[in-house]
C-alpha positions as CSV (number, residue, x, y, z in Angstrom):
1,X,0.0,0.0,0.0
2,X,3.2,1.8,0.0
3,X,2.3,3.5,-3.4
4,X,-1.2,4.3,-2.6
5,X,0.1,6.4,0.8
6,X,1.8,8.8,-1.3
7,X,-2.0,10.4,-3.5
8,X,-2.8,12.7,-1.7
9,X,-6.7,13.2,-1.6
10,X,-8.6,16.5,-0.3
11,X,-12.4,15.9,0.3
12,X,-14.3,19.0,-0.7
13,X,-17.8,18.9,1.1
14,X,-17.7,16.2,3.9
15,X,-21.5,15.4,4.0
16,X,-23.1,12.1,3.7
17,X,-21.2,11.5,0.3
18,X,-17.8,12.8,0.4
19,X,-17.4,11.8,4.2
20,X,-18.7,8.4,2.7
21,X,-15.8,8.5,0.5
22,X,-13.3,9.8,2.1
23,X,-13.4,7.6,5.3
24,X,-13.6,4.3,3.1
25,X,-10.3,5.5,1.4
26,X,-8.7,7.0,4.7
27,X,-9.4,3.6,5.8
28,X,-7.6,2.0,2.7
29,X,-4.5,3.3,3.7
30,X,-4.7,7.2,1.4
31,X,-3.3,10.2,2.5
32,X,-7.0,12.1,2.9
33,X,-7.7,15.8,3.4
34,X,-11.3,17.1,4.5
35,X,-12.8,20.4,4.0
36,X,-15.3,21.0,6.5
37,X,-17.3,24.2,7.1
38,X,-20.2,24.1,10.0
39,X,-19.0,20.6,11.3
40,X,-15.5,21.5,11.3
41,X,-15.2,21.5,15.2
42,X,-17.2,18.5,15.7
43,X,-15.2,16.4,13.0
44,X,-11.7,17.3,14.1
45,X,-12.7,17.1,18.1
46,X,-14.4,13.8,17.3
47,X,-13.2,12.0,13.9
48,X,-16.1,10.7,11.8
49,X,-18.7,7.6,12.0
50,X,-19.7,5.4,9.5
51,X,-23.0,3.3,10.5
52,X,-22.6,1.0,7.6
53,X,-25.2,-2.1,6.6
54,X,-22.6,-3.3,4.5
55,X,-19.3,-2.5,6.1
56,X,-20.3,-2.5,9.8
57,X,-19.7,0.6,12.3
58,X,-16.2,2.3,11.3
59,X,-14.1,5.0,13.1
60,X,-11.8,7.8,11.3
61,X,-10.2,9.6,14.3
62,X,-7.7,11.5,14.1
63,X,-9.1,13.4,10.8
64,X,-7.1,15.4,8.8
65,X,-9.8,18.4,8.8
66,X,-9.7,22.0,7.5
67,X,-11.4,24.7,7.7
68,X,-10.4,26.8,4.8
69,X,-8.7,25.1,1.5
70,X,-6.1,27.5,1.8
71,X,-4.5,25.5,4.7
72,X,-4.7,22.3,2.8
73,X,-1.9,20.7,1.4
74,X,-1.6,20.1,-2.2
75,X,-4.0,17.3,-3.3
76,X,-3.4,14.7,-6.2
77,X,-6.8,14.1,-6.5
78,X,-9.9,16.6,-5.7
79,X,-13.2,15.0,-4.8
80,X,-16.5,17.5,-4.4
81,X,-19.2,15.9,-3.0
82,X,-20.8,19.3,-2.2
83,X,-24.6,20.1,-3.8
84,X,-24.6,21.4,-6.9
85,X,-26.6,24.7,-6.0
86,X,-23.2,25.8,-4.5
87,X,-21.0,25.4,-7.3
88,X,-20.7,29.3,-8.7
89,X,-18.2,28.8,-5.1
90,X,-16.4,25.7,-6.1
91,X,-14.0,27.2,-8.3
92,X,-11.7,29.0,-5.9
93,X,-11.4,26.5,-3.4
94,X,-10.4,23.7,-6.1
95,X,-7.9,26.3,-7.5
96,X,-6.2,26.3,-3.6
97,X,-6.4,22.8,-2.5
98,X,-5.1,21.6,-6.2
99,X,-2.0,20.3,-6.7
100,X,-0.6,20.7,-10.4
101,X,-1.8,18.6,-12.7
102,X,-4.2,17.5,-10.4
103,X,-7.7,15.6,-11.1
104,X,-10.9,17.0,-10.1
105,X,-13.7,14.4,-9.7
106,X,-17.2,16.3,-9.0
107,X,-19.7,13.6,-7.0
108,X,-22.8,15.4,-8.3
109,X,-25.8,14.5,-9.7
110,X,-27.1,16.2,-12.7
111,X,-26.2,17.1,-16.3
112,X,-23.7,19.7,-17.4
113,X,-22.4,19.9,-14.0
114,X,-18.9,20.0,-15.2
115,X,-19.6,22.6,-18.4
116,X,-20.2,25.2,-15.8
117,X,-17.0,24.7,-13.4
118,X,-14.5,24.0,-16.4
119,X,-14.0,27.6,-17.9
120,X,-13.7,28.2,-14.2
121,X,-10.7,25.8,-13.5
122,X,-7.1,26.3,-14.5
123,X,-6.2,24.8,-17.9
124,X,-3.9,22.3,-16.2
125,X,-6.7,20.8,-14.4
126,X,-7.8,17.4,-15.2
127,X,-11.8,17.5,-14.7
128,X,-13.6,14.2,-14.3
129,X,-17.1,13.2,-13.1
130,X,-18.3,10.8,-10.9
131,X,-21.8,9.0,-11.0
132,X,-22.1,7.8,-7.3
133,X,-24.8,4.6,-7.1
134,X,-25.0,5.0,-2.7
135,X,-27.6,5.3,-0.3
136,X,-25.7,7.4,1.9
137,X,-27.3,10.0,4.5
138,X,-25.8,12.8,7.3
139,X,-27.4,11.9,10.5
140,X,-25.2,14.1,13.2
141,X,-22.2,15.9,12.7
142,X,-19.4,13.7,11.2
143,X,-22.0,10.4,11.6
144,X,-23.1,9.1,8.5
145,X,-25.6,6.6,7.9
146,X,-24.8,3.7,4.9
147,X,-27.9,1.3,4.1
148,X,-26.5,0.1,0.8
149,X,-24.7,-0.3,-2.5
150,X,-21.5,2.6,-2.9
151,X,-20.2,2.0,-6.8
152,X,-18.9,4.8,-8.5
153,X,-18.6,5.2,-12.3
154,X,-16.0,7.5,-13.4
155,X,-15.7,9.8,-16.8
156,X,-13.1,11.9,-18.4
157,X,-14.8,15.7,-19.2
158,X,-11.8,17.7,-19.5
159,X,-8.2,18.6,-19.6
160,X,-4.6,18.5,-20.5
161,X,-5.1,14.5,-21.3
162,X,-6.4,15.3,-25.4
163,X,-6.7,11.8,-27.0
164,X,-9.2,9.1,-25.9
165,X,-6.1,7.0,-24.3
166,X,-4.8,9.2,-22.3
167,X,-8.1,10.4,-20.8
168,X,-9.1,6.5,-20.6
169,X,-5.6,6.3,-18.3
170,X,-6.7,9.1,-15.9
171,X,-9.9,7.6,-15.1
172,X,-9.0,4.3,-14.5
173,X,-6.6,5.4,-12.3
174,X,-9.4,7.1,-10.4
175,X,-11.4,4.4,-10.4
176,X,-8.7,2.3,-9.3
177,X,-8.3,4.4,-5.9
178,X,-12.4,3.4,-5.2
179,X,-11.5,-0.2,-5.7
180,X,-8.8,-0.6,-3.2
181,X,-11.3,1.3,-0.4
182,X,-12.9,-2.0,-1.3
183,X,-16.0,0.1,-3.7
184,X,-17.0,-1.2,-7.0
185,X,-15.8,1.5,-9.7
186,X,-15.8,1.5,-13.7
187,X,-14.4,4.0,-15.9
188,X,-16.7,4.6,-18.7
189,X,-15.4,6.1,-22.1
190,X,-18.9,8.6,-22.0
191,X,-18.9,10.7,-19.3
192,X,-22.6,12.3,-20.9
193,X,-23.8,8.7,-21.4
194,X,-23.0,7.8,-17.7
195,X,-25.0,11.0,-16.3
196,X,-28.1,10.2,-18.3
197,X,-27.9,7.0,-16.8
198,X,-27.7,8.2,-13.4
199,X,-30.8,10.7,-14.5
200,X,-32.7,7.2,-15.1
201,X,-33.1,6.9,-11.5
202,X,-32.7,10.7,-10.3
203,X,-35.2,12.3,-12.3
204,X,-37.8,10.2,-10.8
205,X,-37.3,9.2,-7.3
206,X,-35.9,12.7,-6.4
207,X,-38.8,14.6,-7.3
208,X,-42.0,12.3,-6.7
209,X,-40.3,11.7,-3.4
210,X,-40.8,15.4,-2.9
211,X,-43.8,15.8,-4.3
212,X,-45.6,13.1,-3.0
213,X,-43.7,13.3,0.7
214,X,-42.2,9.9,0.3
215,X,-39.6,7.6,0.5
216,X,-38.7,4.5,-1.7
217,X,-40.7,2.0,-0.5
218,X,-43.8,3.8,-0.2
219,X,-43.4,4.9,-3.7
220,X,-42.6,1.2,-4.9
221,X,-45.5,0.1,-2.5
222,X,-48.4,2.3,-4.5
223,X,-49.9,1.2,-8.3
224,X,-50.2,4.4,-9.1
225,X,-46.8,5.8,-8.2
226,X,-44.9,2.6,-9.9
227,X,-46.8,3.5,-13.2
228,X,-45.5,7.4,-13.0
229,X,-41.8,6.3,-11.8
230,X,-42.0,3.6,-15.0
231,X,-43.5,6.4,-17.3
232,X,-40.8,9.1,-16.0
233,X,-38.1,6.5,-16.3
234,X,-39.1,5.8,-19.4
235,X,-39.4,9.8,-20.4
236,X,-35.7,10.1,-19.7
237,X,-34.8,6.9,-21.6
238,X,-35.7,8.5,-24.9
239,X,-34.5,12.0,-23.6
240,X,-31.1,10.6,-23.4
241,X,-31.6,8.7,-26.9
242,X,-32.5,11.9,-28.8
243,X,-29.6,13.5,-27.3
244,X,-27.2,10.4,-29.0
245,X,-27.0,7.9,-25.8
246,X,-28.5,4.9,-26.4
247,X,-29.4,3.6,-22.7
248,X,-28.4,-0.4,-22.2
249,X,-31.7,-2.6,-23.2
250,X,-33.8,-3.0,-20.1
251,X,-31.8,0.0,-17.9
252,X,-34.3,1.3,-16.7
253,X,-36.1,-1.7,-15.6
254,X,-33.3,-2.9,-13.4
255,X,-33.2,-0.2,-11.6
256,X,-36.7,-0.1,-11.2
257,X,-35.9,-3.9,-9.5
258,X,-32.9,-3.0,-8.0
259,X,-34.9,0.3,-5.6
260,X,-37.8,-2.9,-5.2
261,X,-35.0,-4.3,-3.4
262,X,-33.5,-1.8,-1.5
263,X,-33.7,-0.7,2.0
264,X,-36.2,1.7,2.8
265,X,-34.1,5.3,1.5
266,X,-35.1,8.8,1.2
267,X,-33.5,10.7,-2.0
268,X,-31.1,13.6,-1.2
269,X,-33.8,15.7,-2.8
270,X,-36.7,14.6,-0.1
271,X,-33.9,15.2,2.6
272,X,-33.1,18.7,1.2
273,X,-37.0,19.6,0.9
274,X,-37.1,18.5,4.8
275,X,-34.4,20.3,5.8
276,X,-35.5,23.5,3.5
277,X,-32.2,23.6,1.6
278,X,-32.7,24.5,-2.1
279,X,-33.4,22.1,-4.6
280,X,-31.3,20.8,-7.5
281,X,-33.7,21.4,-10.1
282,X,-31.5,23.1,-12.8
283,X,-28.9,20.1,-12.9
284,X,-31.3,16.9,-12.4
285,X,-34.6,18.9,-14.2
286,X,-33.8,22.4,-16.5
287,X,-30.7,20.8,-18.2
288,X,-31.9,17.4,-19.0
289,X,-35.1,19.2,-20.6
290,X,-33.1,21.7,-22.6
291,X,-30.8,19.2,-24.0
292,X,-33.7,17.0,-25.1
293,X,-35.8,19.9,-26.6
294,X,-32.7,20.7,-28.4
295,X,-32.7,17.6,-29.8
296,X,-36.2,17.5,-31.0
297,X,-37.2,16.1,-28.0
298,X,-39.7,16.7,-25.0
299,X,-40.6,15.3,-21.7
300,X,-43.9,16.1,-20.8
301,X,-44.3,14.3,-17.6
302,X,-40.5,15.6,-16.5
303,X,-41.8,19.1,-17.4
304,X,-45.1,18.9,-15.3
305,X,-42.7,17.2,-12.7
306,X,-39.8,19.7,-12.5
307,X,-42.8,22.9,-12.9
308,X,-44.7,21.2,-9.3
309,X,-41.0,21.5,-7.6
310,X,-40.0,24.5,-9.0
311,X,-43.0,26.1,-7.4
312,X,-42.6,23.5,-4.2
313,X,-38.7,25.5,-3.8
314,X,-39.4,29.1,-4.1
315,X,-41.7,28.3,-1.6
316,X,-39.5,26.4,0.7
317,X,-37.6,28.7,2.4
């Protein structure tokens, strides 16, 4: 493990997903950095807890926590698990904490989330994103909750690293660091592919989970809200094929099989909603839409969907 002590990871945003993250590879033996801001006195005074279904109840104290990226050391690898209504902010602090040449993986769900932050970054900055598959929620200060799954799927979106190879190289290697935290990671060669895949299971439970005030398995537990999470899934299937992604045959039905199976789990969006934080409707909702209607392509029932929470969110506050 000699070799994987010397990348140098910085955690920026250690909620539910990057303190997910980072403690499984702290635990793997990496060098990892996290940037806190309101738990920063209650993670470096008592380390952070991971209740974990699948791993069991795990322990990272001390933590290498910060405050403020400009006391961080120079990181290999960047990993922002923050929401991404708080990206206009990201820039700056990935600018400090970055080491040169280093990779940037943003753990955000959404489309286009990297076209915004890119013309931000240094040109030296290798920009990847990550498609998290995780039921992962914050349920104290630096104690995170873990009822299942944790695979991450890496893409390249961009950076010094200009032919398919090269870029290939770079996010293996990412996904590489996930596997030896003992996490299931692929690098996929389409980054855009990968996202509308994700958007196959975001786009629906996210917003219906908001709209009708509930988790998973009443959802899956209702006629009439398994017809409208099939008919949305399938809206987004052919959203993503008019946009020049061709979905795997039958995606969208195995992870309608795979949430039947899961753990009672309330979507990040439900939690937000709950805890009157804004909603990420522009990246899961308002892109996905555009890109579709500028293909030719609407989603009627994503529209209706993403117009109830739109009015839902100004109203949350």
């Amino acid at each position: 493990m000699s070799k994987a002590k010397r990348v140098r990871i910085g955690i920026i945003g250690t909620g539910a997903i990057g303190g997910f993250y980072g403690l499984m590879l702290a635990r793997a033996g990496f060098d990892v950095h996290f940037l806190l801001r309101s738990e920063f006195a209650s993670v470096a005074h008592n380390g952070l807890h991971l209740d974990s279904a699948v791993h069991g109840a795990l322990t990272l104290n001390p933590v290498q926590a910060y405050s403020s990226a400009a006391d961080m050391p120079p990181c290999d690898w960047l990993l922002v698990g923050t929401k991404t209504t708080s990206n206009a902010d990201l820039a700056p602090i990935i600018t400090q904490a970055a080491a040169p040449g280093a990779k940037v993986l943003l753990l955000q769900n959404g489309l286009g989330v990297e076209d915004d932050l890119q013309p931000l970054l240094p040109a030296s900055l290798h920009l990847l994103g990550g498609l998290c598959f995780v039921c992962v929620h914050r349920t104290a200060p630096g104690v995170i909750t873990h009822q299942a799954l944790g695979a991450v799927n890496l893409g390249y979106h961009s950076g010094p690293a200009t032919d398919a190879v090269s870029r290939l190289s770079i996010t293996e290697e990412g996904a590489e660091l996930f596997r030896k935290a003992g996490l299931e990671s692929q690098a996929t060669p389409s980054l855009s592919q990968a996202r509308w895949q994700k958007l196959v299971w975001n786009v629906p439970y996210n917003g219906l989970s908001v709209l009708l005030r509930a988790s998973t398995t009443p959802l899956m537990g209702d006629a009439n809200s398994r017809e409208l999470i099939q008919a949305v899934m399938s809206e987004v299937v052919q959203g993503a094929r008019a946009c020049g992604h061709a979905l795997p045959e039958g995606y969208a039905e195995h992870l309608f099989a795979v949430t039947e199976k899961m753990p009672d789990y309330r979507p990040s969006m439900y939690l937000d909603f709950l805890e009157k934080r804004p909603l990420e409707l522009d990246a899961i909702y308002a892109k996905p839409l555009a890109a579709a209607l500028k293909s030719g392509h609407d989603m009627p029932k994503i529209r209706a969907l993403y117009q109830a929470l739109a009015f839902i969110d100004t109203r949350n506050g």
